[in-house]
N, C-alpha and C positions, 0 to 999 in steps of 0.2 A: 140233864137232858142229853148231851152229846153222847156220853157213856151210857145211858138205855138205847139211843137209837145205833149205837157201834155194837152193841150186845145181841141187837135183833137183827144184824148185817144193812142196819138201813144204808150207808156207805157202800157197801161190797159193788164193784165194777160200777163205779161212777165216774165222770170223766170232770175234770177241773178246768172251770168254762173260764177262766178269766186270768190275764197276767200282765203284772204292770212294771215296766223296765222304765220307767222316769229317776231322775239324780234324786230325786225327796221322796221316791214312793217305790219299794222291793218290796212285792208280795204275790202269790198265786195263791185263788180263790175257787174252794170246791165246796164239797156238801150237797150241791142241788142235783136230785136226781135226773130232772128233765135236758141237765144240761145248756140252761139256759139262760140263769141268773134269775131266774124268778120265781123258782122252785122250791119249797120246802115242807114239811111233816105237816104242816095245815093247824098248826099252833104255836102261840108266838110267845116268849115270857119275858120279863126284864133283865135291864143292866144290870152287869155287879161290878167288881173289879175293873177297872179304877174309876167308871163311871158313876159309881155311889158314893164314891170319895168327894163331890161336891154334892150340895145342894140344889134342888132343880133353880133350872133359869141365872146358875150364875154365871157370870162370862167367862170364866175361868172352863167349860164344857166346848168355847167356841175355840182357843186357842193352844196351837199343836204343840204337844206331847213326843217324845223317843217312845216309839217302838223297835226297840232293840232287833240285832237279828236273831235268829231263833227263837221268837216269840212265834203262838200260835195262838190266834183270838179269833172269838166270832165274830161275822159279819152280817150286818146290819141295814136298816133300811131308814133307821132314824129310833129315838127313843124307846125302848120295849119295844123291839122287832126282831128279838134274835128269834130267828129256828132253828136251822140244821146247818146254813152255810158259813164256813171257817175260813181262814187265809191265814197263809204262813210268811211271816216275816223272813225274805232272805238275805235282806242289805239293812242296817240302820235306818227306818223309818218316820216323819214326821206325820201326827196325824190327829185329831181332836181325842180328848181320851174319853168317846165315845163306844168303845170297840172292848168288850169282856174279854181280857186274858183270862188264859182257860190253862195253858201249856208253855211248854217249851219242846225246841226240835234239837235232836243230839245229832252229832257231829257227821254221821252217815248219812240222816235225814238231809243236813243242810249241801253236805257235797250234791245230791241229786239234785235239792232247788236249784243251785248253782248253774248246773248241767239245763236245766229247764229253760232257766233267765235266760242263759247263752244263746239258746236256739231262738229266743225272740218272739215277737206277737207273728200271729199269720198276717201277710199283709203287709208287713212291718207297720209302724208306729211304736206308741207307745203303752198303749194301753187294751186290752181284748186276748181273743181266744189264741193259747201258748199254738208257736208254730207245731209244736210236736204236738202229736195227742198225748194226754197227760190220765193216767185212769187208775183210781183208787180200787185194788185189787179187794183189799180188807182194811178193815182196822181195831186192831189189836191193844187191847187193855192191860197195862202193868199192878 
């Protein structure tokens, strides 16, 4: 799904609505066109990776999992609700392993996360829209 919608520019000049600088949670969350975190391609499909790796309903889906940094997985809204929005792991993450790894971020990738985290939430806090504008030019398939 990600890779037909990056083929058809669904991505292209999108901006990355959401960025979380907490000690147990590095990641910035894009993919929605709207920019809004509620936005997506208007179809939704299932879990895989590492969320198929249990059985539904066993407790083991409620407690957190390493998301490494450089990880890139989709983002979700609860069980078979992925569409289009992803988040890139920039720090060591804890997190239900509810979330399809899809990717990983190479070392250029991760210095810009870096650079993003720094500049912090607007607002400050910890959690919301990155101080800087953040906006997905393209994305390009290996």
């Amino acid at each position: 799904s990600f890779a037909s919608l990056a083929q058809k520019g669904y991505f292209n000049d999108t901006i990355c609505h959401r960025l979380t600088t907490s000690t147990a949670l590095g990641v910035l969350q894009c993919g929605d066109p709207s920019g809004t975190g509620s936005g997506g391609p208007g179809y939704q499909f299932g879990n895989e990776y590492p969320t198929n790796q249990y059985p539904k309903n066993d407790p083991a889906l409620q407690k957190a999992v390493l998301y490494p940094r450089g990880t890139l997985a989709m983002a979700n809204a609860g069980p078979d609700t992925n569409g289009s929005q992803f988040f890139l792991v920039y720090k060591d993450s804890q997190l239900p392993p509810g979330y399809t790894v899809f990717g990983t971020i190479d070392g250029t990738g991760l210095a810009t996360l870096d650079k993003i985290a720094q500049g912090g939430v607007a607002g400050g806090g910890g959690d919301g829209k990155p101080a800087t504008e953040v906006k997905v030019k393209s994305v390009l398939l290996d």
